[in-house]
C-alpha atoms as one frame of an Amber mdcrd trajectory, in Angstrom:
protein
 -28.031  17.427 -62.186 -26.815  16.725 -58.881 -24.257  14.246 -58.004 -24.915
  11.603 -55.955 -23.510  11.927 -52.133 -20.245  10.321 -51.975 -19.808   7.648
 -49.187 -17.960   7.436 -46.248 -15.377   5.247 -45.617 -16.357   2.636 -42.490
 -13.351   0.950 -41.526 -14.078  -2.077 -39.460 -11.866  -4.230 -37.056  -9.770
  -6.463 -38.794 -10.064 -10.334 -37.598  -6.320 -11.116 -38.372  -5.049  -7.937
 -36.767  -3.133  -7.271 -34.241  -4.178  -8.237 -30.526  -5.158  -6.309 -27.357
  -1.980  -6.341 -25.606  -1.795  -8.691 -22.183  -2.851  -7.912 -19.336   0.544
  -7.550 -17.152   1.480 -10.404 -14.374   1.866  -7.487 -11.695  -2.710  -6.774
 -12.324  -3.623 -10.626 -12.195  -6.474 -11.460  -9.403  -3.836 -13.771  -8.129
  -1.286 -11.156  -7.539  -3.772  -8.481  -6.048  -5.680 -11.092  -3.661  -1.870
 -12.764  -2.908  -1.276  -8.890  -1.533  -4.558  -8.481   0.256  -4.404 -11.349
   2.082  -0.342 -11.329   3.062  -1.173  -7.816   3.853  -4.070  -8.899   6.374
  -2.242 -11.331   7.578   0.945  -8.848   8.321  -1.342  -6.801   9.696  -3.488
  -9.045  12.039   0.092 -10.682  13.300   1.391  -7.019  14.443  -2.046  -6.602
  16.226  -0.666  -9.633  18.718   2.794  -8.205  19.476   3.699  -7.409  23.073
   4.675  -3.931  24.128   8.573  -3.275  23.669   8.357  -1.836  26.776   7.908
  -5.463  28.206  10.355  -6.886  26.270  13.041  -4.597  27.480  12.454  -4.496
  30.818  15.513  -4.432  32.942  14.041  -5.120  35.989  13.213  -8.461  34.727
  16.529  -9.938  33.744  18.294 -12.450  35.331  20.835 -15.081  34.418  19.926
 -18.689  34.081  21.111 -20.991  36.641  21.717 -23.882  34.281  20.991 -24.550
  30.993  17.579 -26.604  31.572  16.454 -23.183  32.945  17.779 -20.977  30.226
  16.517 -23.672  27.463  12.493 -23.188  29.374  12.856 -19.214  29.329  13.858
 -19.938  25.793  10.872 -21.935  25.195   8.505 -19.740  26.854   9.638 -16.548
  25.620   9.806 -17.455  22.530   6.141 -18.171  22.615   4.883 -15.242  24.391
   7.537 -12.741  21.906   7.084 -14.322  18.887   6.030 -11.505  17.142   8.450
  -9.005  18.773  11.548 -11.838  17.852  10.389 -12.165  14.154  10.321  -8.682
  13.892  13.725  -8.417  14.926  14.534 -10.940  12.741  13.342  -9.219   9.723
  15.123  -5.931  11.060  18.634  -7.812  11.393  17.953  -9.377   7.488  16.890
  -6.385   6.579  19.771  -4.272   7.928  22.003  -6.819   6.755  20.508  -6.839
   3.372  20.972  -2.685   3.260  24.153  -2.800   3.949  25.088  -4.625   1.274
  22.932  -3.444  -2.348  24.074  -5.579  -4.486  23.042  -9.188  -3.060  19.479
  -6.865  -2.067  19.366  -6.486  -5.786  20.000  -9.360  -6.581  17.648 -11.011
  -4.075  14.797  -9.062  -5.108  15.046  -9.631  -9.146  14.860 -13.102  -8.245
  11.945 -12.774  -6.253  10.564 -10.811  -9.186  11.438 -13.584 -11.546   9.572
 -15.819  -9.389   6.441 -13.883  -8.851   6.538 -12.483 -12.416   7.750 -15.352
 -14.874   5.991 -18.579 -12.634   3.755 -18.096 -10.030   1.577 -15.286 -11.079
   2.087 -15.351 -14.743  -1.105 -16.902 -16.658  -1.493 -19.684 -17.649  -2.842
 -19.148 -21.268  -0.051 -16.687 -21.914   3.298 -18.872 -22.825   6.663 -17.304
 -21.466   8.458 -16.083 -24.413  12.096 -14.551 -24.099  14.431 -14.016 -27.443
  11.746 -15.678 -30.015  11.750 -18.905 -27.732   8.479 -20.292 -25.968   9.501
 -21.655 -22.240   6.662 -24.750 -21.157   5.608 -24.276 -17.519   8.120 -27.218
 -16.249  11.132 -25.598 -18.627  11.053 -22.039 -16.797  10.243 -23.600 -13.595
  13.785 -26.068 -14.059  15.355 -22.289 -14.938  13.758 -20.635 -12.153  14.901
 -23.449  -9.901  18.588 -23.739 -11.135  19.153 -19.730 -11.230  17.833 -19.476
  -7.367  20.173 -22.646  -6.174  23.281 -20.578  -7.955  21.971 -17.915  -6.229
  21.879 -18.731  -2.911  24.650 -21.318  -2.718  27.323 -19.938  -5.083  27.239
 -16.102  -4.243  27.374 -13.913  -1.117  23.694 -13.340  -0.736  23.356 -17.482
   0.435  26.516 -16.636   3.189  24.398 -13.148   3.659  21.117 -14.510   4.438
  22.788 -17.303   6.570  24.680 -14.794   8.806  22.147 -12.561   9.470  19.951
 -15.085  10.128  22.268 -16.452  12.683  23.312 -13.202  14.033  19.719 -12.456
  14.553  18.687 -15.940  16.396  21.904 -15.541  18.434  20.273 -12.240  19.971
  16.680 -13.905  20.276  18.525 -16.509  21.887  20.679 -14.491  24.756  17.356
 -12.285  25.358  15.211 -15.332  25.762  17.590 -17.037  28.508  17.673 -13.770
  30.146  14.665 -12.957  30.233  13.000 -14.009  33.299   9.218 -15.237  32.331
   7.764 -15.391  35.605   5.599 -12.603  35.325   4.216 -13.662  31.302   0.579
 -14.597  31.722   0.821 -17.724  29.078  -2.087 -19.506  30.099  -4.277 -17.256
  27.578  -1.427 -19.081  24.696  -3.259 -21.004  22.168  -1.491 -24.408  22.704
  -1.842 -25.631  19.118  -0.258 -22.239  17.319   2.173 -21.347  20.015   5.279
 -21.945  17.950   7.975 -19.652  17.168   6.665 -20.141  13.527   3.009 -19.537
  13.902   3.049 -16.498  12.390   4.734 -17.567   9.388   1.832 -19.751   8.857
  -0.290 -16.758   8.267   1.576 -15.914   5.465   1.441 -19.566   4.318  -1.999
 -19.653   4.577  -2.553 -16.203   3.053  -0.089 -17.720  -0.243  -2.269 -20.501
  -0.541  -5.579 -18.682  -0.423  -4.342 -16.252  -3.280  -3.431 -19.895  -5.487
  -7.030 -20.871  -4.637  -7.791 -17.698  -6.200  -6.739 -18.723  -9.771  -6.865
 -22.153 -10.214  -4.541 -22.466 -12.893  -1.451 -20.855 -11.518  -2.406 -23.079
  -8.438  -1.827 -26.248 -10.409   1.188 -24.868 -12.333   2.589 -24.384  -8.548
């Protein structure tokens, strides 16, 4: 007589097992719209940037007769450039920063703590370092005190400060020099003419990534 077919084993999922493992801060919606939009926003602010060519034109400087004058080239330049003067502001930081690695490695793993640990981490997933559980104000206090040592108690505060200053220093002399007669600045918008209206893009283009995910937009 035939024996009966023996039966397979069926394993099944187990309940208690282990869990699918996180999805990583760095592929959060958050993160990847945060990117899109600063990205768009880089992009559309470069799209308004005036020709170097203008910017270095010889032919056009002239020094200021007193300081009123130099302080209106200032202010007029400075709002026909804007784009061409942050850009060389980013260039002298970012030369600055090259030049020395270690407080550009240090900057950017703070950045990444930032991004990685507080604004982009989700909010259902607890930040857990050595067996410990961090709350959402905890890591922020960390994240907080680490940046103020930083910036204020190591060379990359007196780094970013210099450059900074080196860099407005040349926006500065060109500005003064820089004759503006022959800007056309009636076509300026008069409410974003700033020297900072571009930055605004990228404030803008933060805050619509937050809207994004609501709850790293109330942890910020």
């Amino acid at each position: 007589m035939a024996s009966p077919p023996t039966a397979l084993p069926i394993s099944t999922p187990q309940s208690g097992g282990g869990a699918a493992p996180s999805q990583p801060p760095i592929a959060t919606p958050a993160f990847r719209a945060f990117l899109s939009r600063f990205s768009s926003s880089i992009r559309h602010g470069f799209s308004q940037r005036r020709p170097w060519s203008e910017l270095l034109d010889r032919t056009s400087m002239a020094r200021p007769d007193s300081l009123s004058e130099a302080a209106s080239r200032i202010r007029k330049n400075f709002s026909y450039f804007r784009v061409n003067y942050l850009t060389l502001l980013a260039l002298v930081l970012a030369l600055s920063l090259l030049s020395h690695p270690f407080s550009l490695l240090v900057l950017l793993c703070l950045l990444a703590a930032w991004f990685f640990l507080y604004l982009f981490r989700p909010s259902d997933q607890p930040l857990v370092i050595l067996g410990r559980t961090f709350s959402d104000r905890e890591t922020l206090g960390v994240l907080t005190l680490l940046t103020v040592i930083v910036i204020f108690l190591t060379t990359v505060g007196s780094l970013l400060i210099s450059a900074l200053m080196i860099g407005l220093g040349i926006v500065c002399a060109h500005g003064a020099f820089r004759v503006p007669e022959d800007l056309f600045l009636d076509d300026q918008e008069p409410v974003n003419a700033g020297f900072l209206s571009f930055l605004g893009g990228a404030a803008s283009s933060a805050a619509a990534a937050a809207a994004v995910a609501p709850a790293v937009a109330a942890r910020v």
